[in-house]
C-alpha positions in Angstrom: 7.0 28.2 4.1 6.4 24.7 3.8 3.5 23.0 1.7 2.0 20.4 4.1 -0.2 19.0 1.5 3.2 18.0 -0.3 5.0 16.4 2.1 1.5 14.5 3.1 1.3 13.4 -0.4 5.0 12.1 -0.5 4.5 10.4 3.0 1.1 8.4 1.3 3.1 7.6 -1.9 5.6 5.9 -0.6 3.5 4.1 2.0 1.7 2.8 -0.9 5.0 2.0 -2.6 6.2 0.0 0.5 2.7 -1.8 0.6 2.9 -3.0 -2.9 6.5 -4.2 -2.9 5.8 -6.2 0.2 2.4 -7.7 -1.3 3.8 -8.5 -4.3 6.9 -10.2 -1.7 4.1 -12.1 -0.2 3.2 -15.9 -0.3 0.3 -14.8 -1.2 -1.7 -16.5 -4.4 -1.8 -14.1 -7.6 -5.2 -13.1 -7.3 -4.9 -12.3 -4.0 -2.1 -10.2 -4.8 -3.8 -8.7 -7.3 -6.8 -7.7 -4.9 -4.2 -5.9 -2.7 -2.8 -3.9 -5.1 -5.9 -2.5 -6.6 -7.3 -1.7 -3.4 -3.8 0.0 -2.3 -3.9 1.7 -5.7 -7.4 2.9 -5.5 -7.8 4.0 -1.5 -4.2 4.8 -0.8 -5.1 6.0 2.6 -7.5 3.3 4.0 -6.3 0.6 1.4 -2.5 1.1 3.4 -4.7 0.7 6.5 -6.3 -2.5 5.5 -3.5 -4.0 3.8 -1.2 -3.4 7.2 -4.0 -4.8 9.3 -4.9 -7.8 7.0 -3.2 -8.1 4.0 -0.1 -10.6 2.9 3.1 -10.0 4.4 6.6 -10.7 2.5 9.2 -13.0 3.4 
């Protein structure tokens, strides 16, 4: 059988993976860069959500 919670966790961590390579990417200024990541770090779920409705974009 296949642990759902797993594969959900996998899905999230690389999400947050993607987000934080493409902030750090971004034009942004450092502290705004900074802001991002912390916020991805600390509410991976809704902090992935914000940052792909709001946040920096890379190149």
């Amino acid at each position: 059988m296949i642990e759902y919670a797993g594969i959900g966790g996998l899905i999230v961590l690389l999400l947050s993976i993607w987000a934080i390579v493409s902030i750090v990417g971004s034009n942004a200024s450092t502290g705004k860069k900074v802001i991002w990541v912390v916020f991805v770090l600390m509410l991976p779920i809704f902090g992935f959500i914000c940052w792909l409705l709001f946040g920096p974009r890379a190149r």
